[in-house]
C-alpha positions, 0 to 999 in steps of 0.5 A, a space after each residue: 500500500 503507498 502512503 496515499 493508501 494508508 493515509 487514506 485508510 486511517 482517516 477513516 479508521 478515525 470515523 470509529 476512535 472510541 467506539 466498540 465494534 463487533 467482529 464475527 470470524 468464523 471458527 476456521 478462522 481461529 487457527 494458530 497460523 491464521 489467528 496470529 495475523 488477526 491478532 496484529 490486526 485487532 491490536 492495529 485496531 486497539 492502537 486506534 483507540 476502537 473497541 473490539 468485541 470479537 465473536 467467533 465461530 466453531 460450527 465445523 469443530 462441532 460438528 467434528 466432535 459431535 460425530 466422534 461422540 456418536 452424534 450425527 449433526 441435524 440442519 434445518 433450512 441450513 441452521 444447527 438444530 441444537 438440544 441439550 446434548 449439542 448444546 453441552 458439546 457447543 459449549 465444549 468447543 467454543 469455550 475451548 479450543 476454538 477460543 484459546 487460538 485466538 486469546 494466545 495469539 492476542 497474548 503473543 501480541 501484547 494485548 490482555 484479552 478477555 474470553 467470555 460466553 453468552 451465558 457468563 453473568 447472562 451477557 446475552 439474552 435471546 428468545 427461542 424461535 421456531 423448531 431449532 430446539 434451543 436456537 434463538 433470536 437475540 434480544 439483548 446483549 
């Protein structure tokens, strides 16, 4: 990138000095190898003075598990049908190893990173919609 380039994106990385923003990644994403990119690019970013909130993925994890734990993963309309027992082995595997890639990496790269879940003092609210068991809209964070 030339000096125009970068000048240019750090006048808009100013647009959001002292706000929060949220970024999903998805669970492939979360890698050794790929997570420690991303960690320079978060700290980039706590550089700038913006908050980041990182919400991750592990859907293809799970589903590895599930199938090792003799559980074969249900879709409907391409969402994850989740009861209780899948539930526990989400829990297994985003509180886990898809999360610890990528709190190391931040570790590795300066920053104090906070891992947290949607259950931790009730952070996230959601209503139960539809026939996905125990799958929901959110309502509040």
């Amino acid at each position: 990138m030339d000096v125009e380039g970068i000048i240019e994106s750090l006048e808009y990385a100013k647009k959001f000095a002292g706000k929060k923003v949220v970024i999903k990644l998805g669970g492939e994403l979360l890698e050794k190898s790929i997570a420690e990119g991303i960690a320079k690019d978060l700290t980039l970013l706590r550089s700038l003075n913006i908050d980041v909130v990182v919400v991750h993925g592990g859907g293809k994890e799970l589903s590895e598990l599930m199938q090792k734990m003799g559980k074969q993963p249900v879709f409907v309309d391409g969402k994850r049908f989740t009861d209780e027992e899948t539930l526990k082995l989400a829990e297994m595997v985003f509180l886990g190893s898809s999360k610890s890639g990528l709190l190391q990496a931040l570790i590795a790269a300066g920053e104090r990173p906070v891992g947290l879940s949607g259950r931790d003092a009730g952070f996230i609210r959601a209503q139960k919609t539809g026939d996905l068991g125990l799958v929901g809209i959110v309502e509040k964070i």
